[in-house]
C-alpha positions as CSV (number, residue, x, y, z in Angstrom):
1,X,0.0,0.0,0.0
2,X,2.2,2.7,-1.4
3,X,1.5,6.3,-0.6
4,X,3.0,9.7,-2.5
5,X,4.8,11.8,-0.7
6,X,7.4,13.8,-2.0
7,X,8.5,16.5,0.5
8,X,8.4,13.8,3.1
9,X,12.0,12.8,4.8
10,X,10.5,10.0,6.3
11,X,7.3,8.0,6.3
12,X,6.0,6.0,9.3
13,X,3.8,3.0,8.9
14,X,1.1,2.5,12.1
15,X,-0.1,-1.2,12.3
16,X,-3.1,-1.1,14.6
17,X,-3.1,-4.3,16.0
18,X,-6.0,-6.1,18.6
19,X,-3.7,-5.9,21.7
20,X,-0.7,-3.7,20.0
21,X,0.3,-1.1,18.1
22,X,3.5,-1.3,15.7
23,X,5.3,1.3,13.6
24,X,7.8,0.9,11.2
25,X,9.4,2.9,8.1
26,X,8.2,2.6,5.0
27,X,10.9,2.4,2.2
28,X,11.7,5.5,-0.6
29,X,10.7,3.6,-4.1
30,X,13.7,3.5,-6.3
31,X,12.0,3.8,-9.5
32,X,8.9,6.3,-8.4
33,X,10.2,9.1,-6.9
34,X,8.2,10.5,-3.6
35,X,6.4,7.3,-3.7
36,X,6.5,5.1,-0.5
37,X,6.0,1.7,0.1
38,X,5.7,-0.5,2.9
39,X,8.3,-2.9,4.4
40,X,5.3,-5.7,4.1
41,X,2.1,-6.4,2.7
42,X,-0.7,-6.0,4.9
43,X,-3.6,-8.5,5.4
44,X,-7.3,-8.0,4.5
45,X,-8.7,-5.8,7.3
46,X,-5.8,-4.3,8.5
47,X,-6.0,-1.2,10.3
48,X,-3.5,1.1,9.7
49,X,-2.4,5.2,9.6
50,X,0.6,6.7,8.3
51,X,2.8,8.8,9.6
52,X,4.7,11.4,7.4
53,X,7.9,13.1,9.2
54,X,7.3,12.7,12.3
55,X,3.8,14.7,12.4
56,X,0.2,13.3,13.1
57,X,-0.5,9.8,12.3
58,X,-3.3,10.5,9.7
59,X,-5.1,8.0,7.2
60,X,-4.7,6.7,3.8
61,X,-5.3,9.2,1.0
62,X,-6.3,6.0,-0.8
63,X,-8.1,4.1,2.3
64,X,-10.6,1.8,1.2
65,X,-12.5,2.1,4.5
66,X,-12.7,4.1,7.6
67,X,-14.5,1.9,10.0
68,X,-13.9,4.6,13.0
69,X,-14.6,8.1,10.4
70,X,-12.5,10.5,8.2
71,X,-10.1,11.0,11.3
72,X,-9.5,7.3,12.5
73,X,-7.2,4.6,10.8
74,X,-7.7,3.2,7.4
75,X,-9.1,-0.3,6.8
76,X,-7.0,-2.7,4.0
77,X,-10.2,-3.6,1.4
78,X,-8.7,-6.6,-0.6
79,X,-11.3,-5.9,-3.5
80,X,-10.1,-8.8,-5.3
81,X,-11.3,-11.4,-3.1
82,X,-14.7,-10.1,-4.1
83,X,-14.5,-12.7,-7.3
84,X,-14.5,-15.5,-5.8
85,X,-17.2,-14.6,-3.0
86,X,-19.5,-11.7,-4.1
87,X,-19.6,-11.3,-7.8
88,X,-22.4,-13.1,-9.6
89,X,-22.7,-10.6,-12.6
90,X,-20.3,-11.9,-14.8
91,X,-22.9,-12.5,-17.8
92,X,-24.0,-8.2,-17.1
93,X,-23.0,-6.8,-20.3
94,X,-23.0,-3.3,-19.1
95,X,-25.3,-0.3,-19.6
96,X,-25.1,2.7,-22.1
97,X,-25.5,5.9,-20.5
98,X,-27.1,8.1,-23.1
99,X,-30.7,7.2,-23.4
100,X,-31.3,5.0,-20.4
101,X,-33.4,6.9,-17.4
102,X,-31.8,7.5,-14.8
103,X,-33.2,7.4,-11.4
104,X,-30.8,9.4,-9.2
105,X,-31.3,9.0,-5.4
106,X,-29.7,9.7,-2.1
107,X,-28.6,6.5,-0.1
108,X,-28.7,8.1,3.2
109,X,-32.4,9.1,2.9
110,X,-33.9,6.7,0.2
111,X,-34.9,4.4,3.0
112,X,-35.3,4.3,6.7
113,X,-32.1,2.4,7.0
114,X,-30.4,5.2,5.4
115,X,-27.9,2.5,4.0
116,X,-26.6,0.7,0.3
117,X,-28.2,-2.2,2.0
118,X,-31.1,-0.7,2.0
119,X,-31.6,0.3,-1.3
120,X,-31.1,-3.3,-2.8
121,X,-34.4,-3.9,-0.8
122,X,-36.2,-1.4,-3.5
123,X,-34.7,-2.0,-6.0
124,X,-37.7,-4.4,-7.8
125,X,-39.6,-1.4,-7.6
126,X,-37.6,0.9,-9.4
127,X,-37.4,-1.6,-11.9
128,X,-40.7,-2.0,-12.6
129,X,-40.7,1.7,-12.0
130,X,-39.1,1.7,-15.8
131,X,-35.8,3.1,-14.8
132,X,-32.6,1.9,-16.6
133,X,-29.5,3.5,-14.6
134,X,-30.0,4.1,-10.6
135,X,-27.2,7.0,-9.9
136,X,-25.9,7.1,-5.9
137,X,-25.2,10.9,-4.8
138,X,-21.6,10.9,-3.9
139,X,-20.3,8.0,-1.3
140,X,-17.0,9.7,-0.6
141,X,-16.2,9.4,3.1
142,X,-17.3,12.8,5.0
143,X,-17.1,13.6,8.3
144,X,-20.1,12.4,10.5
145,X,-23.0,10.2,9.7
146,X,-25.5,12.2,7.3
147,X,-25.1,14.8,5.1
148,X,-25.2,14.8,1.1
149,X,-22.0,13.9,0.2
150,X,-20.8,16.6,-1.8
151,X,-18.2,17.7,0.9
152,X,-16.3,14.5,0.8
153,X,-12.8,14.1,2.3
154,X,-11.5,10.6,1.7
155,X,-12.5,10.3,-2.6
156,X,-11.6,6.6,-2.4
157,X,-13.6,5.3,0.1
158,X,-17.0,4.3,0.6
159,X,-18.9,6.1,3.9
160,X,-19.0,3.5,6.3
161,X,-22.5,4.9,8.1
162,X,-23.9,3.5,3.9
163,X,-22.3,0.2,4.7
164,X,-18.5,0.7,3.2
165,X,-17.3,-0.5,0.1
166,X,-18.4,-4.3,0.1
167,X,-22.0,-2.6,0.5
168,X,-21.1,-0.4,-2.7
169,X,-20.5,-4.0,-4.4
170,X,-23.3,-6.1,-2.9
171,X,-25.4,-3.3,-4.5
172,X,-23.8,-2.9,-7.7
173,X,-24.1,-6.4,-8.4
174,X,-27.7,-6.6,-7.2
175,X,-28.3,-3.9,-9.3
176,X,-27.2,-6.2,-12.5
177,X,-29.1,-9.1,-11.4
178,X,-32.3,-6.5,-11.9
179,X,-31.0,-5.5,-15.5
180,X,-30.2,-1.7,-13.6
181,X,-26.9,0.0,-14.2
182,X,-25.4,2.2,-11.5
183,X,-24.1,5.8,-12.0
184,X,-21.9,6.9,-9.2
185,X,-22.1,10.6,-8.7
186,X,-18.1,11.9,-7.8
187,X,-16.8,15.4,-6.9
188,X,-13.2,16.1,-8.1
189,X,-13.4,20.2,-8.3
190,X,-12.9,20.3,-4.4
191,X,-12.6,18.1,-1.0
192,X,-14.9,19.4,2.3
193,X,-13.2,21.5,4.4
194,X,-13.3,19.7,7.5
195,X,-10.9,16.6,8.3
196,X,-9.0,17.0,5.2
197,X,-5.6,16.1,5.4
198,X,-4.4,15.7,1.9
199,X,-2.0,18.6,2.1
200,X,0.1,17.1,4.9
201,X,0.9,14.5,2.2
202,X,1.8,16.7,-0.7
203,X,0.4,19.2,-3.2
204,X,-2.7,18.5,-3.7
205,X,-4.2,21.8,-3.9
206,X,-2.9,25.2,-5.1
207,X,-4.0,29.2,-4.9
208,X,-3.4,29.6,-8.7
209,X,-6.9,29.0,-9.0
210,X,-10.1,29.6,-6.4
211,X,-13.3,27.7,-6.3
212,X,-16.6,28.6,-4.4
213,X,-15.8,26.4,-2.0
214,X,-11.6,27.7,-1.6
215,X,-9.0,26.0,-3.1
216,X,-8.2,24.3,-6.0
217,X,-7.2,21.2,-6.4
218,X,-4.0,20.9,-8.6
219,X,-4.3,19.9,-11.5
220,X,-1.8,22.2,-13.4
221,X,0.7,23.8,-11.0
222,X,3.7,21.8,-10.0
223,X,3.4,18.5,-8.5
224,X,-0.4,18.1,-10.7
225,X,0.9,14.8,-12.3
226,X,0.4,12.5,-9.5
227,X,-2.6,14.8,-8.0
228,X,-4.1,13.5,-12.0
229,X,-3.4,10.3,-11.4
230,X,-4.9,10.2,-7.8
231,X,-8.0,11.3,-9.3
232,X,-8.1,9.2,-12.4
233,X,-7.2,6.1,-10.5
234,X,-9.8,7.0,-8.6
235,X,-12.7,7.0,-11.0
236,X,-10.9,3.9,-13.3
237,X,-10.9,1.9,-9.7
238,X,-14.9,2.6,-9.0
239,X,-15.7,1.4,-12.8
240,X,-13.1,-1.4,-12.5
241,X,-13.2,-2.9,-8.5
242,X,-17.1,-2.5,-7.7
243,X,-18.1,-3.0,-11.5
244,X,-19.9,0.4,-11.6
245,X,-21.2,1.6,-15.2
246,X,-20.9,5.2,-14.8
247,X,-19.5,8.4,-13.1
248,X,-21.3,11.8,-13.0
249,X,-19.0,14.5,-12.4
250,X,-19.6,17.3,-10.5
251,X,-19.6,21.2,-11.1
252,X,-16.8,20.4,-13.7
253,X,-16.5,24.1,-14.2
254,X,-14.5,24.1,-11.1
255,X,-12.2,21.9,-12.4
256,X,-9.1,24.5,-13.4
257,X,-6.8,22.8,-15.7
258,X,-4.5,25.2,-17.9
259,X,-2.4,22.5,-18.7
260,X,-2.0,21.3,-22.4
261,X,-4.1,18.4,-21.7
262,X,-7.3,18.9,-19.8
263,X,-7.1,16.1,-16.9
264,X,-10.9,15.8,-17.4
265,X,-10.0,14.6,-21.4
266,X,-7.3,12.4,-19.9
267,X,-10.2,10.7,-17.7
268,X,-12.1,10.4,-20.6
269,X,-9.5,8.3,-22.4
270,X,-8.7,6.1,-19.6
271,X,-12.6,5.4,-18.9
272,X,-13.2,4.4,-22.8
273,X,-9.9,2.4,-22.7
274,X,-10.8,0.4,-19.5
275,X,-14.7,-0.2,-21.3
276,X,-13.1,-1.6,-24.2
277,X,-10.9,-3.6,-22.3
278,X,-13.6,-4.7,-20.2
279,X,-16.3,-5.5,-23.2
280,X,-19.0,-3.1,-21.6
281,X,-19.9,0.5,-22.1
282,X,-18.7,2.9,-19.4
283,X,-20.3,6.0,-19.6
284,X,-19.6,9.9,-18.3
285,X,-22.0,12.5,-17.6
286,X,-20.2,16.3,-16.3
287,X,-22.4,18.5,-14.8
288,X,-21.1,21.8,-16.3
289,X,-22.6,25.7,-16.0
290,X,-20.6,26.2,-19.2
291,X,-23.1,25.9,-21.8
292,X,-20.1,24.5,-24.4
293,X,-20.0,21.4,-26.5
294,X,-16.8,21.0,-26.1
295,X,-17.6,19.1,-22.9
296,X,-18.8,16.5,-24.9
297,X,-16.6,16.4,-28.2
298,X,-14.5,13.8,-28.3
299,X,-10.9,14.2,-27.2
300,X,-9.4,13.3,-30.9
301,X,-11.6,16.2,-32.2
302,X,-11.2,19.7,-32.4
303,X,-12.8,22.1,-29.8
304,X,-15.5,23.6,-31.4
305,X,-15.6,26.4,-29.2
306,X,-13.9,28.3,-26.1
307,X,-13.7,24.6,-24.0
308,X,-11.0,22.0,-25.0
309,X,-12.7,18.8,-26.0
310,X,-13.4,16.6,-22.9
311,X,-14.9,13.4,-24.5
312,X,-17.8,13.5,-21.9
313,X,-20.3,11.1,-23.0
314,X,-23.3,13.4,-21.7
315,X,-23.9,16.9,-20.3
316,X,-26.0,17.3,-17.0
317,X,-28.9,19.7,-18.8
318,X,-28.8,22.5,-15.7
319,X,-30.8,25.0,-18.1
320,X,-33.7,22.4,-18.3
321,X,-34.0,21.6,-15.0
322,X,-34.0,25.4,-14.0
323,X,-36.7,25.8,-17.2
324,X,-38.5,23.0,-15.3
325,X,-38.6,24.0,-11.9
326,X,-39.6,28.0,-12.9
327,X,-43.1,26.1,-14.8
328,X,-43.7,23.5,-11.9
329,X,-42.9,26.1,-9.2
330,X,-43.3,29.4,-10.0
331,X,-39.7,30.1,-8.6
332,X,-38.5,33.7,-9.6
333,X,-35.7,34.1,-7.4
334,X,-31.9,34.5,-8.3
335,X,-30.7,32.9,-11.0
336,X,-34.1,31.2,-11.7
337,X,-35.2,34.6,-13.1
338,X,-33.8,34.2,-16.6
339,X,-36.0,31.0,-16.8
340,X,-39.3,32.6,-16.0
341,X,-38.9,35.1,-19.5
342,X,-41.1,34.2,-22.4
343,X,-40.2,31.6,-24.6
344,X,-37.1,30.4,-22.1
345,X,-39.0,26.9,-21.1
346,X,-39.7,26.2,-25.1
347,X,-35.9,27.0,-25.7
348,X,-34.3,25.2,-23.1
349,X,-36.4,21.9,-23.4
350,X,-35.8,22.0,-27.2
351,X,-32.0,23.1,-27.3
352,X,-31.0,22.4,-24.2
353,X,-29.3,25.6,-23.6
354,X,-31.1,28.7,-22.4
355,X,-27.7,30.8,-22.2
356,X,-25.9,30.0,-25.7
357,X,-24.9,33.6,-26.8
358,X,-27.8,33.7,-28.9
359,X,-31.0,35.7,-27.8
């Protein structure tokens, strides 16, 4: 379980053990500079932190599972054990994104469990219901029990209060046995603020750019190229590990990337690779305020407009839900103004952008 770390002099390794507690140095890689691995492997279930310098001991950046919260050790998740004792999809032949409906739905508040578990239980009805594609709000790991996920701190786990990962997977594959694919929802343009400690690790967010919610993460300044990977490893690991058939992307607009190659087109690349290596359609949708087609032009062609080409598969239609709500509603305020003037409901459910330079 290697971990990057490149200003580090020294990384500890904390085995939490049943009666004791052990650490030990983990060794500089010789061949991956600032990377760090450990002296041993680690069993399935492990607890563990890590230690960099001689600072807090804090968890994983790519922890699995965090079976005490956000602040407490890291869990080792041998996801590969899964095939011989979970996985009973191997016949699903995956799920095209564009044109299924999608049923998108909270896990914490779907049912009174308030759990992954818990949403297997309904999901006969939301079969017969019609839909094609359930999509799970974010599952990041966030600090306390509820909330909605979009404040996430630990972008490789699974919230343990929704059942942790082996949850995500007992779902996912239930989901196949009901011919449903599963969207994951994921936030990449920002962590929550609370309990984050990716920076005591290295730089993983920069001031060259602000979001709405502070920091950037960095995707362009120095150090970006293993802050990229961390992030597309991420999303390849969700389609890959717990068989999921889709990400949607959130607020990609606060994704700053000056860099030659948008990280977001680089995603898009490795997502289409892994589906044809896989033999079943993996699908992106961004949720973008940018009103540009270059969001979903593929990355071999050129940008047709002010956005590089981003090979999203599908554009979250903002300007036709704010159309929407305005009729059902009646909502004038703030930026659902625009949406109450004549003729914007017509134009946004017909070209799908209200705002496209054009009056």
């Amino acid at each position: 379980m290697p971990v990057w770390a490149p200003s580090a002099r020294r990384v500890g390794l904390v085995v939490i053990g049943q009666e004791t507690t052990q650490e030990v140095d983990m060794l500089a890689s010789p061949t991956h500079p600032g990377w760090w691995v450990a002296p041993y492997d680690l069993d399935d279930g492990t607890r563990y932190l890590l230690r960099p310098d001689h600072g807090p001991a804090l968890p994983d950046p790519r922890s699995a599972l965090q079976p005490e919260g956000v602040d407490g050790p890291s869990q080792v998740v041998d996801t590969t054990a899964w095939d011989r004792t979970l996985w009973t999809d191997s016949s699903w032949a995956g799920r095209e994104l564009v044109g299924s409906v999608v049923y998108e739905l909270h896990v914490g508040t779907f049912t009174p469990a308030g759990t992954l578990d818990g949403v297997i239980e309904r999901l006969p009805y939301l079969a017969e219901l019609g839909v094609d594609m359930v999509e799970l709000m974010p599952l990041a790991g966030f600090p306390g029990r509820a909330g909605w996920g979009y404040d996430g701190v630990d972008l490789w786990a699974v919230h343990e209060a929704y059942g942790g990962p082996q949850a995500l997977a007992r779902l996912v594959d239930a989901a196949h046995a009901h011919g449903l694919g599963v969207c994951l929802d994921v936030v990449y343009n920002h962590l929550g603020p609370a309990r984050n400690h990716l920076g005591a690790f290295g730089p993983y967010f920069t001031d060259a750019h602000r979001t709405p919610w502070g920091q950037a993460v960095n995707y362009d300044q120095a150090g970006s190229d293993q802050v990229r990977a961390f992030v597309i490893d991420s999303a390849l690991r969700w389609l890959r590990d717990f068989h999921v058939d889709a990400l949607r992307l959130d607020a990609i607009h606060a994704i700053h990337d000056d860099s030659p190659r948008h990280v977001l087109a680089e995603m898009a690349d490795a997502v289409h690779a892994l589906g044809a290596e896989l033999g079943r359609p993996l699908g992106l949708v961004a949720e973008s305020d940018l009103n540009d087609v270059g969001v979903i032009t593929p990355t071999d062609a050129p940008a047709p407009a002010a956005v590089p080409s981003l090979g999203m598969d599908a554009q979250w239609a903002d300007d036709v839900h704010h159309a929407l709500h305005v009729r059902l509603t009646g909502e004038r305020q703030g930026y659902y103004e625009d949406f109450a003037a004549p003729g914007a409901f017509t134009k946004a459910y017909g070209r799908v952008f209200l705002h496209d330079g054009i009056l």
